[in-house]
C-alpha positions as CSV (number, residue, x, y, z in Angstrom):
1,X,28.3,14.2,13.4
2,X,28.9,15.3,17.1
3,X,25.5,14.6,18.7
4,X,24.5,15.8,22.9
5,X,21.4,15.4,24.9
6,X,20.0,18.7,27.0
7,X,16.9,19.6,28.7
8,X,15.5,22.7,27.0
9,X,15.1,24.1,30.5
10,X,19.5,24.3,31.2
11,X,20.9,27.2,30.0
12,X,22.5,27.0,26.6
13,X,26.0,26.6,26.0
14,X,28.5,27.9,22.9
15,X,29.3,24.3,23.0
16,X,25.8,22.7,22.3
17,X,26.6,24.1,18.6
18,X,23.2,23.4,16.6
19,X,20.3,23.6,19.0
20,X,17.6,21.2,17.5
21,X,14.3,20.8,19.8
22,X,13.4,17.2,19.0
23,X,9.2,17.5,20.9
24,X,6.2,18.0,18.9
25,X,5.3,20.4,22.0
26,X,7.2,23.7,22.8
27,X,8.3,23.4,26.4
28,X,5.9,25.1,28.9
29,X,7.2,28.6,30.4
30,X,10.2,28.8,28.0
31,X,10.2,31.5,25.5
32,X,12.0,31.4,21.7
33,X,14.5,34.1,23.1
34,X,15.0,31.8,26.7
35,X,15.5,28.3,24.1
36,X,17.9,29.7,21.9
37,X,16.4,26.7,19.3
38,X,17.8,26.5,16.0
39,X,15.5,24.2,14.2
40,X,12.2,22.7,16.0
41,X,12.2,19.2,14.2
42,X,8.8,18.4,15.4
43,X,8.6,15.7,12.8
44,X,11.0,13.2,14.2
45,X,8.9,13.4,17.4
46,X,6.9,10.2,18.9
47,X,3.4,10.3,17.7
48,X,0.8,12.1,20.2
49,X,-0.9,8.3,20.2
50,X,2.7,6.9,21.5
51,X,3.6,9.8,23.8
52,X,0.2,9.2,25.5
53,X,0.5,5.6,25.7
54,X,4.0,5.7,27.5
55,X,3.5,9.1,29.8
56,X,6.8,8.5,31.0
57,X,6.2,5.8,32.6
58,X,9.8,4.1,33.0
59,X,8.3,0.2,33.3
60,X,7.1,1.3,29.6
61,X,11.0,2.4,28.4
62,X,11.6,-0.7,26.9
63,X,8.7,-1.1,24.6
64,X,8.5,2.6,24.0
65,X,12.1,2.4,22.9
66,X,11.3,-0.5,19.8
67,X,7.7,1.4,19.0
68,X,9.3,4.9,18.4
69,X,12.0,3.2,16.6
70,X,9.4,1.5,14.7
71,X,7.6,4.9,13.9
72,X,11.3,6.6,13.5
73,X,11.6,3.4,10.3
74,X,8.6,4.6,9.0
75,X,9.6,8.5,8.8
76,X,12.5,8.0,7.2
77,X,12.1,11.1,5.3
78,X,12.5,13.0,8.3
79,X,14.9,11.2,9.7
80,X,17.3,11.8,6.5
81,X,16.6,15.8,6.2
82,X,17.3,16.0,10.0
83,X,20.6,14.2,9.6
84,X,21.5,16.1,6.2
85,X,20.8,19.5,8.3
86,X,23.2,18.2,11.1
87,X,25.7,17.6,8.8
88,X,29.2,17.3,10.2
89,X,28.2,20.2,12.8
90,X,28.2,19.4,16.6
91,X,24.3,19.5,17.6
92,X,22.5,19.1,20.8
93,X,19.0,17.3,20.7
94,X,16.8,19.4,22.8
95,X,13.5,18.1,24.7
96,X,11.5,19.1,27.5
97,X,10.9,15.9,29.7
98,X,12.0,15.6,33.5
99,X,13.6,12.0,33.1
100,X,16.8,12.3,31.8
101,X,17.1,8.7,31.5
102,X,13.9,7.6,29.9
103,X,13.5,10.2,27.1
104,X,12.7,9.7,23.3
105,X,15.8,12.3,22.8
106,X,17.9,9.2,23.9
107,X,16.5,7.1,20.9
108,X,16.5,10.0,18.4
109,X,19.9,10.3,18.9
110,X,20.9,6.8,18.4
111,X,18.5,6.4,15.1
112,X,20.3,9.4,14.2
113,X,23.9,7.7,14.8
114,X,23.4,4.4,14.0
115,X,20.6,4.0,11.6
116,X,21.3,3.9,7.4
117,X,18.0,4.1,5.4
């Protein structure tokens, strides 16, 4: 499994393979056509309660990080079909946020990586 990060709002790529958008939101002022999304995997996305609770807020990251793990853990069913769809296909986890460096993309990747259930 060949896993990338992208913002929904760069231009898609022949590379980027299977385009999966990992936000329980669809990314404002982008159209289906525009996203060129595969799959919308709303279900591996951080709870409304958790989103809220961080608001990007970077002195948040690290505990954000270990609760949507945490919530990851306990969707496990989700977790499985997402990585069963992925397969041995190159993917690229799609989200919608401005910081690159604190999204929950970033920790749905690793779960997807690194985690056995």
């Amino acid at each position: 499994m060949t896993m990338a990060l992208k913002r929904a709002y760069d231009p898609p790529a022949p590379e980027d393979g299977l385009r999966i958008l990992v936000d329980r939101l669809w990314p404002r002022g982008l159209s289906r056509q525009e996203a060129h999304i595969d799959i919308w995997s709303k279900d591996v996305a951080p709870s409304p309660a958790l989103r809220k609770w961080f608001g990007h807020d970077p002195a948040k990251w690290r505990e954000f990080q270990a609760r949507y793990e945490s919530e990851l853990g306990h969707n496990k069913e989700a977790v499985i079909a997402l990585r069963r769809l992925i397969g041995d296909k190159a993917a690229t986890l799609v989200y919608a946020a401005r910081d690159v460096e604190h999204t929950h993309a970033i920790v749905t990747k690793r779960v997807l990586e690194h985690t056995a259930f």
